[in-house]
C-alpha positions in Angstrom: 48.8 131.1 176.1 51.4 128.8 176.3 51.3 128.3 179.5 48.0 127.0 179.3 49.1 123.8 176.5 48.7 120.6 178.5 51.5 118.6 176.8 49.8 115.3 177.7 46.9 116.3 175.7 49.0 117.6 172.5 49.2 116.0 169.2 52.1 113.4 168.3 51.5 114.7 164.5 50.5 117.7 163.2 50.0 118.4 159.4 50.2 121.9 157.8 49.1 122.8 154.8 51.1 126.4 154.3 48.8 128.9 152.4 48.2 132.3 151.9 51.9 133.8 151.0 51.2 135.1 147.2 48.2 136.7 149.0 50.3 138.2 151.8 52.7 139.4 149.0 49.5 140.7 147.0 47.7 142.4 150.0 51.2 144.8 150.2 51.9 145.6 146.7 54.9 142.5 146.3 55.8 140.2 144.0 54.5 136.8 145.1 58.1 135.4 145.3 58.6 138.0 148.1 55.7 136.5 149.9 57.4 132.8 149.6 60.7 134.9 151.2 58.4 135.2 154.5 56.9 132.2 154.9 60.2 130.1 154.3 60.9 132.6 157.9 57.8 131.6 159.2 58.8 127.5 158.8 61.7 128.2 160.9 59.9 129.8 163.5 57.5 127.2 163.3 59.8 124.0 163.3 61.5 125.6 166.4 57.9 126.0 168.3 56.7 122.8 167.4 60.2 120.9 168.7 60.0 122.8 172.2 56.5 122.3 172.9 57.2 118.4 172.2 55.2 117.9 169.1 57.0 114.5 167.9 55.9 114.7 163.9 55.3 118.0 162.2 54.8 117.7 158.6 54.4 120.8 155.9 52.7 121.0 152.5 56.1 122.7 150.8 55.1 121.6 146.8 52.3 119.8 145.9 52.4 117.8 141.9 49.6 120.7 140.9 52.0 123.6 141.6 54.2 122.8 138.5 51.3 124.8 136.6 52.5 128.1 138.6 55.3 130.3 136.6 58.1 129.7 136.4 59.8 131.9 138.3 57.8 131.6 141.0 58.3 127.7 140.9 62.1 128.1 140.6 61.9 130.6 143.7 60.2 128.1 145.7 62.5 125.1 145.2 65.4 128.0 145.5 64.2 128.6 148.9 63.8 124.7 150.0 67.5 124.3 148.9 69.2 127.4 150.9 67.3 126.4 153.9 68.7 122.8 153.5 72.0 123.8 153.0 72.1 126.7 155.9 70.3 124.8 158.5 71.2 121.3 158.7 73.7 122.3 161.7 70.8 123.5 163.2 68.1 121.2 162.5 70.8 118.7 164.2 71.2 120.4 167.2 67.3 120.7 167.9 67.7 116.8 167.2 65.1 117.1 164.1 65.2 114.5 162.1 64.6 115.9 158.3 62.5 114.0 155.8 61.0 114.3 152.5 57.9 112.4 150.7 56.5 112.8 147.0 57.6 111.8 143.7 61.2 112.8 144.6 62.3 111.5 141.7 61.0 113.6 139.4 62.9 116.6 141.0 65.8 118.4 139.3 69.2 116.6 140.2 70.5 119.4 142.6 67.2 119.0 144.7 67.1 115.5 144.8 71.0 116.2 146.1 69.8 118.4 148.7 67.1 116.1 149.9 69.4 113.5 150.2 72.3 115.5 152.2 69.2 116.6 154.4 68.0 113.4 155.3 71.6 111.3 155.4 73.3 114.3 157.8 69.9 114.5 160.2 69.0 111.1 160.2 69.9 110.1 163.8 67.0 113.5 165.3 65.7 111.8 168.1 63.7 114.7 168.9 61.1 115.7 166.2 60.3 114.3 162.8 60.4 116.9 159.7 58.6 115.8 157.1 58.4 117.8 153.9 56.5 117.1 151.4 57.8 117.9 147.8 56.3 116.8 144.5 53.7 115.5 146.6 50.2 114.5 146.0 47.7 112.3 148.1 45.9 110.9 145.4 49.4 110.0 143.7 50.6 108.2 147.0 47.7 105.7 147.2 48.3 105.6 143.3 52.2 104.9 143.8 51.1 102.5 146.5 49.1 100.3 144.5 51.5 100.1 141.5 54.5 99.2 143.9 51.9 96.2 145.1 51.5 94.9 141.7 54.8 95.4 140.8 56.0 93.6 143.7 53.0 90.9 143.9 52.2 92.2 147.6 48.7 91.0 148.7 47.0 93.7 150.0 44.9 92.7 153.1 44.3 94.8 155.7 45.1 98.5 156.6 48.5 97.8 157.8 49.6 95.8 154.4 48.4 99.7 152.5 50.0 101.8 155.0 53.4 99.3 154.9 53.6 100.7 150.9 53.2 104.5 151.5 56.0 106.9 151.4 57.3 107.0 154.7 55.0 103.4 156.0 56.2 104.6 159.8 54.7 108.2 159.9 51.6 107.8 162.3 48.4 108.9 161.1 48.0 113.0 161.6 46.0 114.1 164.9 46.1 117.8 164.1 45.5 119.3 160.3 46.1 123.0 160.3 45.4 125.0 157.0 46.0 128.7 157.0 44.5 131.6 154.2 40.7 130.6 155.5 40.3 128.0 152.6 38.2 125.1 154.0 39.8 122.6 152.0 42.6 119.6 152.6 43.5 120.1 148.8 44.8 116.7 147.9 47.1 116.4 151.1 47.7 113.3 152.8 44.1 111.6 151.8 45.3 108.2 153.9 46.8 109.4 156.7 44.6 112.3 157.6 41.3 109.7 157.8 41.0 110.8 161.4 42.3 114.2 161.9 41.2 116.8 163.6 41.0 119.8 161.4 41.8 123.6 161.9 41.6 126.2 159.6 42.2 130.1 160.0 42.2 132.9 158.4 45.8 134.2 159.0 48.0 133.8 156.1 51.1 131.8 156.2 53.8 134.2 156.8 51.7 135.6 159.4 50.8 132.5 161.5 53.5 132.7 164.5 53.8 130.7 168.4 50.4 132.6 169.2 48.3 131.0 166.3 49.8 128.0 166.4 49.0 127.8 170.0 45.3 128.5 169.7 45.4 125.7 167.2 47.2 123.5 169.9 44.4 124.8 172.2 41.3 124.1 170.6 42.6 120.5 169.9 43.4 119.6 173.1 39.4 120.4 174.3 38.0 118.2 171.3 36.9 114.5 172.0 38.0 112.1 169.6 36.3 109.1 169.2 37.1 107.7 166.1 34.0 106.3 165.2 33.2 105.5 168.4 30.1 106.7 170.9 
């Protein structure tokens, strides 16, 4: 199927919104951390495919500001997860030349994430191959809410399109071309409201730690044989 990707036609971003691994854990009789376990190796695989096939900007729904209402333990086994793959594959990430980034309310993260974040980004920063964009203590809603308040704040007019996008997280991140959203829920759940204005979207059925180079490519496929016309006939 691969063979069959014309890389002229592919997506500069695509956005993933990573569902479906409690249910995965479910569906075999796990506990749901165990499910977060296999789609932390599914991101790998995924970062990997996305970097050969020449995808310049691949960003993934990691922890949105509504999961702080899941347990505990579960929470603490996702940012657990976030912070060994940090520390174990920045060597990596560098030799792929991927650039790591994060966007959210960073801030509000324990101090040993916020540590890892910043080793991340500081030690990848000069990935010339592929964007990383994770986003962590993220909401869309709270973005353009953020935006607005650093406008005031800073007595920016607002005036146009470009004045907004200048006060979003990451201001140079081009608008997404591809959404994918895995678990078969037909929703964007609060993910990247401004930047996704325009995107095509693709859902499936597959859950997250199941969605591997073949489902990612038949996403790839199906958006390279759709017209966009942005409003246009």
């Amino acid at each position: 199927m691969i063979k069959n990707l014309d890389k002229s036609k592919l997506p500069k971003h695509v956005a993933i919104i990573m569902d479906g691994n409690g249910r995965w854990a479910k569906l075999r009789g796990l506990p749901r951390v165990f499910g977060h376990r296999e789609g932390a190796k599914t991101v790998e695989k995924t970062i990997r495919f996305a970097r050969n096939v020449g995808i310049k900007h691949l960003s993934l729904f990691a922890f949105s500001t509504e999961n702080w209402g899941r347990p505990k333990d579960e929470v603490n086994a996702i940012f657990g997860l976030l912070v060994d793959y940090i520390n174990s594959k920045i060597d990596e990430l560098k030799e792929l030349g991927v650039r790591l980034r994060f966007m959210g309310r960073i801030e509000e993260l324990p101090d040993y994430i916020k540590e890892s974040v910043k080793k991340g980004e500081e030690e990848t920063s000069s990935g010339k191959d592929m964007d990383l964009i994770v986003a962590l203590n993220y909401s869309g809603k709270a973005e353009i809410i953020d935006a607005v308040k650093k406008a005031v704040l800073e007595g920016r007019n607002i005036n146009s399109e470009e004045d907004f996008r200048n006060l979003l997280y990451l201001p140079d991140l081009p608008d997404v071309d591809l959404l994918i959203r895995t678990s078969g829920e037909i929703r964007i759940s609060n993910f990247m409201l401004w930047q996704i204005a325009y995107s095509e979207l693709y859902f499936t059925e597959v859950l997250w730690p199941d969605f591997n180079e073949r489902e990612f490519t038949k996403a790839l496929l199906d958006y390279q044989y759709r017209e966009r016309r942005f409003g246009k006939i």
